[in-house]
C-alpha positions as CSV (number, residue, x, y, z in Angstrom):
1,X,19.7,22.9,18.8
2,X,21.7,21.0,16.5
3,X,19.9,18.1,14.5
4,X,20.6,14.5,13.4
5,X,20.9,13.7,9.9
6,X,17.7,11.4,8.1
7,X,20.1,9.0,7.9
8,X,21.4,8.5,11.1
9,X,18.0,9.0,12.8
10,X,16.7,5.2,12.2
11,X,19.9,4.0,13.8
12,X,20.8,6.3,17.0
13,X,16.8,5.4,18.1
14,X,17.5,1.7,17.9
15,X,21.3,2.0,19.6
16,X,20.4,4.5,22.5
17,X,17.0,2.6,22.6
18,X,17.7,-0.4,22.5
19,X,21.0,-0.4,24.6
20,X,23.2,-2.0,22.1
21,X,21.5,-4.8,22.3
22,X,19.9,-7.7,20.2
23,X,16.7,-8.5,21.2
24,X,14.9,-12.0,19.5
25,X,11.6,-12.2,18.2
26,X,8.9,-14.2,17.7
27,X,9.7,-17.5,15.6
28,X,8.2,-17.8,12.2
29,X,6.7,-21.0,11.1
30,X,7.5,-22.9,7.7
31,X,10.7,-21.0,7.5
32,X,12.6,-20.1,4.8
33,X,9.8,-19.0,1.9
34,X,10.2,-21.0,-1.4
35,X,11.9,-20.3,-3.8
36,X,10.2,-17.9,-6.7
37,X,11.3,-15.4,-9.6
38,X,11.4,-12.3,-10.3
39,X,9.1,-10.2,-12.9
40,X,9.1,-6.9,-14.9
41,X,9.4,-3.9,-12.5
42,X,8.1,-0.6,-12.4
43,X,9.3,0.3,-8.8
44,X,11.9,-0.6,-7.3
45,X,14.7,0.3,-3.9
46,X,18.0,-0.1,-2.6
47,X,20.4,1.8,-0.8
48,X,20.9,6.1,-1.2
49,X,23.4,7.4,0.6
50,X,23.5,5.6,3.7
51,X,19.9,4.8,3.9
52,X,18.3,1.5,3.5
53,X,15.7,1.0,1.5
54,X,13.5,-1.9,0.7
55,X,14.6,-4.3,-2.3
56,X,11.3,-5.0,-3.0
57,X,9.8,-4.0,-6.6
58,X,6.4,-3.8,-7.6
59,X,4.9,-5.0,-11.0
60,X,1.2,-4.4,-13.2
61,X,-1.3,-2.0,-11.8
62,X,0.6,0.4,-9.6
63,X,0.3,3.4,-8.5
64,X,3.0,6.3,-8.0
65,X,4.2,6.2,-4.3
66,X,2.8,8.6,-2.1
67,X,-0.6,9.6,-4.6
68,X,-2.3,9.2,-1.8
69,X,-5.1,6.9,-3.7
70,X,-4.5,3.7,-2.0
71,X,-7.4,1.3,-1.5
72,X,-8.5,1.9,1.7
73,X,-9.7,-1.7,4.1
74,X,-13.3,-1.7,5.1
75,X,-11.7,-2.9,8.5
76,X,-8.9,-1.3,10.6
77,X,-6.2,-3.3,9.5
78,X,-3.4,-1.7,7.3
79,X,-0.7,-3.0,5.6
80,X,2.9,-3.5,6.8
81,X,4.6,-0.3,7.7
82,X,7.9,-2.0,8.1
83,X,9.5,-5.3,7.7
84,X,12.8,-7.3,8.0
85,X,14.7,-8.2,4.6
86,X,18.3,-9.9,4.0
87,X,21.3,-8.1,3.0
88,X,24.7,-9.8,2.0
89,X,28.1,-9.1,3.9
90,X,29.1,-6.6,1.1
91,X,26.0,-4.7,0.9
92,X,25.8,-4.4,4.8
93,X,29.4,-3.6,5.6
94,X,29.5,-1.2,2.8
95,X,26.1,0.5,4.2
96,X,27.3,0.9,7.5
97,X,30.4,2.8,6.3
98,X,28.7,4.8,4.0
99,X,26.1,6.1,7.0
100,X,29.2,6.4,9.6
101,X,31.4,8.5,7.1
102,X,28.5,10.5,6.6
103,X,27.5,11.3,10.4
104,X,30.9,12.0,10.8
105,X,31.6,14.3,7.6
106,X,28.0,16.0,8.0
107,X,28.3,19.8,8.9
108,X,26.8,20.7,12.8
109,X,25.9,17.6,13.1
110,X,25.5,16.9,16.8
111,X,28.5,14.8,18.9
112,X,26.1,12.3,20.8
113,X,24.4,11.5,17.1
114,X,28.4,10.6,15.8
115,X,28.8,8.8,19.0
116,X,26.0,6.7,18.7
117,X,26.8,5.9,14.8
118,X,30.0,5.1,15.8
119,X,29.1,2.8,18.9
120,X,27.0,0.9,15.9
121,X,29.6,0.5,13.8
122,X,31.7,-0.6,16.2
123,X,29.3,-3.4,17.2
124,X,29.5,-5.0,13.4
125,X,33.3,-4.4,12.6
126,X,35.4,-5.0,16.1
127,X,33.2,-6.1,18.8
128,X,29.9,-8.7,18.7
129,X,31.3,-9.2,15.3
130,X,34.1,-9.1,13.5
131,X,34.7,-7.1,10.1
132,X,31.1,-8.0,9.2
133,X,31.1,-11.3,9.5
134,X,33.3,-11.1,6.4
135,X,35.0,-14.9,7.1
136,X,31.4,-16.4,6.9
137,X,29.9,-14.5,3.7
138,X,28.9,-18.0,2.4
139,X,27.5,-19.1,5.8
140,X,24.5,-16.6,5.9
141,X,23.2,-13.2,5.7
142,X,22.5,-9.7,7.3
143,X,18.9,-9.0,8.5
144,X,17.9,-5.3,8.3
145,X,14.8,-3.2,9.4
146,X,13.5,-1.5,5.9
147,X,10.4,1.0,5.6
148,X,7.5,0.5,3.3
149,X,8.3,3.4,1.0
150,X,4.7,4.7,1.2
151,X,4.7,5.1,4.7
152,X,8.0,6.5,5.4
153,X,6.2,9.5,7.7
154,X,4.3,7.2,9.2
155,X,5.5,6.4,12.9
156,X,4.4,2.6,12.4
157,X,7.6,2.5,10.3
158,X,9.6,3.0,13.3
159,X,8.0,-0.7,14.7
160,X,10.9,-2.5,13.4
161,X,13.5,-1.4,15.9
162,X,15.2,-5.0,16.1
163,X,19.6,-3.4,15.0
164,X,20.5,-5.5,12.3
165,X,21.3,-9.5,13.2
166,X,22.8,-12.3,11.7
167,X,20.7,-15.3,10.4
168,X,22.6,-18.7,8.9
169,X,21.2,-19.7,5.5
170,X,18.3,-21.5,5.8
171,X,17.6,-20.3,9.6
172,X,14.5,-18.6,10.7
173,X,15.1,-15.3,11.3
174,X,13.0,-14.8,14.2
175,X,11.5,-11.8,14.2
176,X,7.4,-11.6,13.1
177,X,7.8,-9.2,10.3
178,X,10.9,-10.6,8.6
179,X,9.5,-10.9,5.3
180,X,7.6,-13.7,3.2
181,X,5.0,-13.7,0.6
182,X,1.9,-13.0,2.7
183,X,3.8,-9.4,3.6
184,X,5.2,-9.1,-0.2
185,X,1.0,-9.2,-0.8
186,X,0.5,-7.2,1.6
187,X,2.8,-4.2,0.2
188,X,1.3,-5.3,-2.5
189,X,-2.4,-4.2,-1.5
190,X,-0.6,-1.0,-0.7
191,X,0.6,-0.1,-4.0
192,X,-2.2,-1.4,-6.0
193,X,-3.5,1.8,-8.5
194,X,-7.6,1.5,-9.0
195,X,-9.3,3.1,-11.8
196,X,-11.6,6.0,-11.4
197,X,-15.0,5.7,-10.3
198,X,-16.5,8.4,-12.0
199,X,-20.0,7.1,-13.0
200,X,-21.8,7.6,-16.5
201,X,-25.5,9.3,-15.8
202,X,-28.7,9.9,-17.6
203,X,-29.2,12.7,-17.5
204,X,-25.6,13.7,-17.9
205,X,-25.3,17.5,-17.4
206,X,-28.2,18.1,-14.9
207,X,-30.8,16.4,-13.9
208,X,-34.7,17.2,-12.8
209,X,-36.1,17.0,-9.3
210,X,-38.3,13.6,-9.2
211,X,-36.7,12.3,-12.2
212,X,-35.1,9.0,-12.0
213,X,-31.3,9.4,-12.6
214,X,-29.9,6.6,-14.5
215,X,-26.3,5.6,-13.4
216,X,-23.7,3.0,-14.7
217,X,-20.2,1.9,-15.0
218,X,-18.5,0.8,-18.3
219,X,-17.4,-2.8,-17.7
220,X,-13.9,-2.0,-19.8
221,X,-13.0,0.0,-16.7
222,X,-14.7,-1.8,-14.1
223,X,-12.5,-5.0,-13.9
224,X,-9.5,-6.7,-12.1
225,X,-6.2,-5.2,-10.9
226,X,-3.2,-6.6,-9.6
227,X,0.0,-5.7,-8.8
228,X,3.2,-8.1,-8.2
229,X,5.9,-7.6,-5.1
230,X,9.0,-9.5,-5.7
231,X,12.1,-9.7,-3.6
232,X,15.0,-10.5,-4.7
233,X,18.2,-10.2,-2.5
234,X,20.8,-11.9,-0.4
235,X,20.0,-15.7,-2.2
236,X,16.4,-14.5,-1.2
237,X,13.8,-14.8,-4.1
238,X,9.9,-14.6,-3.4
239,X,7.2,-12.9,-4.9
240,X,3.5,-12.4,-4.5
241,X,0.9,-11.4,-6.5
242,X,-2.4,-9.3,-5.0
243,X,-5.7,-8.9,-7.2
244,X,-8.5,-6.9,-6.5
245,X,-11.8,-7.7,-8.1
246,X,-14.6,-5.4,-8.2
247,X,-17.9,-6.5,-6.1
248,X,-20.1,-3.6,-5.7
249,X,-20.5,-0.1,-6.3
250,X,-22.5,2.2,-3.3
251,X,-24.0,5.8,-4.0
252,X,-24.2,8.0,-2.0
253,X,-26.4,11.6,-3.3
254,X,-24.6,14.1,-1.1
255,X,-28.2,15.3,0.5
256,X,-30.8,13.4,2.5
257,X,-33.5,14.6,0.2
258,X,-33.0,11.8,-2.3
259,X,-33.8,7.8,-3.0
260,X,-31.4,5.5,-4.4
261,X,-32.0,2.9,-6.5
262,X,-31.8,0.1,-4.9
263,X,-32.7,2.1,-1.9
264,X,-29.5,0.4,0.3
265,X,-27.7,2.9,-2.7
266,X,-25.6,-0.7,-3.6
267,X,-25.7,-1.7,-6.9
268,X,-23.8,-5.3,-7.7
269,X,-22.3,-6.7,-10.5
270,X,-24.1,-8.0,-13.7
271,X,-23.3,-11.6,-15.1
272,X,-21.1,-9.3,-17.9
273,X,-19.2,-7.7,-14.8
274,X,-21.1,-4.2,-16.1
275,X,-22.5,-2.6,-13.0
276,X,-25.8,-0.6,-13.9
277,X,-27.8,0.1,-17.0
278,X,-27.1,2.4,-19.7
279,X,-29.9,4.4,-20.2
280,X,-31.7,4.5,-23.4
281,X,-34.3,5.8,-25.2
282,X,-37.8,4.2,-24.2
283,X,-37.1,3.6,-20.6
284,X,-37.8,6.7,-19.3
285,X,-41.0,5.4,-17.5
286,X,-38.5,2.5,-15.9
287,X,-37.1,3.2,-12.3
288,X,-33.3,2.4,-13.3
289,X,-31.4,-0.6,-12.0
290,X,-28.5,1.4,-10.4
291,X,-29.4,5.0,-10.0
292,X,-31.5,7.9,-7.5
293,X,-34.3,10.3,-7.7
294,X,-33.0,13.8,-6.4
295,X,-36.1,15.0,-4.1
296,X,-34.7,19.0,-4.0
297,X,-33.3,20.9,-6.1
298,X,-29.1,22.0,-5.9
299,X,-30.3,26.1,-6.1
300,X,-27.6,27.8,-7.8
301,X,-25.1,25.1,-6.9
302,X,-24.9,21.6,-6.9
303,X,-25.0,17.9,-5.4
304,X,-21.3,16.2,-4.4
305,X,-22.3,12.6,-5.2
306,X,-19.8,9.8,-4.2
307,X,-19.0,7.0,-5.6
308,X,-17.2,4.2,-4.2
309,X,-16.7,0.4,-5.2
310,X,-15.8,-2.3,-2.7
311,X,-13.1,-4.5,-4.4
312,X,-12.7,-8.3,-3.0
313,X,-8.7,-9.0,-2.3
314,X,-7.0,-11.8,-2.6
315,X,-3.6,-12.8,-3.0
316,X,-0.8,-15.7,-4.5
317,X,2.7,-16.7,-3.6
318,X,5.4,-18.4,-4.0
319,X,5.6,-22.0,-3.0
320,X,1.5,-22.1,-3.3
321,X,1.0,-19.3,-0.7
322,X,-1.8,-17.7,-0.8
323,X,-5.4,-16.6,0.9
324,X,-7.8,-13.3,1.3
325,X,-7.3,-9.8,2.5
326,X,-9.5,-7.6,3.6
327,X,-12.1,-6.0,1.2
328,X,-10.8,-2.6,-0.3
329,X,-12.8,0.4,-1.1
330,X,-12.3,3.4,-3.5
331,X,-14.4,6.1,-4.3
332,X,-14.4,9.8,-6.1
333,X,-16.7,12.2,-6.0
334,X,-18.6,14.4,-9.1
335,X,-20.2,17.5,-8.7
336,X,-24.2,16.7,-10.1
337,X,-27.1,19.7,-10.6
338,X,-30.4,19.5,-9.9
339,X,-33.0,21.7,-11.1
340,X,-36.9,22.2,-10.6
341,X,-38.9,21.1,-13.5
342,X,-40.5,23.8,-15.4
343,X,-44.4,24.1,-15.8
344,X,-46.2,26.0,-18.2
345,X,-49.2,27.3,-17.3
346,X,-51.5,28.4,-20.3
């Protein structure tokens, strides 16, 4: 069986699917975003090959795409998989070339796949349009379906399956997902890198069953992260910036036989943002603020305690945009031995 090329995949689907046809969306309100500018980058897309890729470029805590260490929502939402950005008469004339010379020139590639690239092509150069809407470059803008770039094996990427339409300057583009701030901050949340949750203890190497294990976080690590999404493209320029703030860390032992301290295993924030209590010397008769009591011990292995902090979300715009996302969690997990105290018996 012959196969379709990656980059004619996205685009058969949506002509065979969607029967060469335009289908319109849902109406945006307070359409177009304001007007905003552009920061420092450390990510960014475009266009390979014939492929579209998201313009949008991500700034200040972020993590490499595809770590697979993404804050993870305490509910069931997620963040966009897809969404709708502007592309200029050049850019999307020159795209769809690029992808139909490709199909064409690509090596067993199958006959319905250069078909169905050419039946696109043809619906943007001689038929519903003409040449790309070259004669009205200054009159609006191409609207295309991009993928976040996290989520590209995802199948929720495939949602956007509107072919690419026309929308005047200053028009809403009417489709839900075409995007604005809130979904800039929502890629945002996506991409935002946490630090590690690997907590101090006391004691640090292994610990004795029925002795309070102290446990703490060092406040230099434990504090806000953000990360900034800006679009730029097509006369388009928005941004959004999404911060996560550390509320709570939660322990979990890795056995039933132990107590946490507090016994719901949470341990909040101090006034100082510290979470926990170093321990020092004189306390050991103290049950610690943020710790547990390990009830068995490990044998000849050990405990796999988690550790995981819930992080508040909340996120900026441009044009005063701007409200909460769901809480965040992340956690990591250290390996923690347990022995049996040792009695002498004279």
């Amino acid at each position: 069986m012959y196969s379709v090329s990656p980059r004619a995949r996205l685009t058969t689907a949506c002509v065979l699917g969607a029967a060469l046809a335009l289908t319109p969306g849902t109406a945006l309100a307070d359409w177009p975003p304001s007007e905003g500018t552009q920061g420092d980058t450390k990510q960014s897309g475009g266009t390979s090959g014939g492929t579209l890729m998201s313009k949008v470029t991500y700034s200040g805590s972020v993590r490499p795409t595809g770590s697979g260490t993404a804050v993870r929502p305490v509910t069931d939402w997620a963040p966009p998989a897809c969404w709708y950005e502007p592309r200029s008469v050049a850019e999307f004339g020159k795209y769809v070339e690029t992808m139909y010379e490709e199909t064409l020139n690509t090596p067993g590639q199958a006959n319905y796949a250069k078909a169905a690239v050419g039946q696109f092509r043809d619906i943007y150069k001689d038929g519903k349009y003409k040449d790309y809407n070259k004669e009205k470059a200054d009159e609006g803008n191409w609207w295309v379906a991009v993928q976040n770039p996290d989520r590209t094996d995802d199948p929720a990427s495939m949602q956007c399956g509107e072919l690419p339409f026309w929308v005047a300057n200053n028009d809403d583009p009417g489709v839900p997902q075409a995007v604005t701030p809130e979904i800039l901050a929502q890629a945002a949340y996506n991409a935002i890198q946490l630090p590690g949750t690997k907590v101090s203890l006391a004691p640090d190497t292994a610990t004795k069953v029925n002795l309070p294990t102290w446990a703490w976080l060092d406040k230099a690590t434990f504090k806000d992260v953000s990360v900034t999404a800006s679009l730029a493209a097509a006369g388009l320029n928005i941004q959004a910036t999404t911060t996560a703030r550390p509320v709570s860390l939660k322990l979990e032992p890795g056995t039933g036989d132990a107590r946490t301290h507090p016994a719901s295993g949470i341990c909040t924030l101090s006034g100082d943002k510290s979470v926990g209590e170093p321990y020092a010397k004189g306390k050991a008769d103290r049950t610690p603020p943020c710790g547990l009591t390990y009830l068995r011990s490990s044998g000849t292995g050990s405990y796999r305690l988690t550790a995981t902090i819930t992080w508040q979300i909340d996120w900026t715009g441009t044009g005063g945009t701007g409200g909460d996302l769901p809480d965040g969690t992340f956690g990591t997990t250290q390996e923690i031995t347990v022995q049996e105290i040792q009695a002498v018996n004279r």
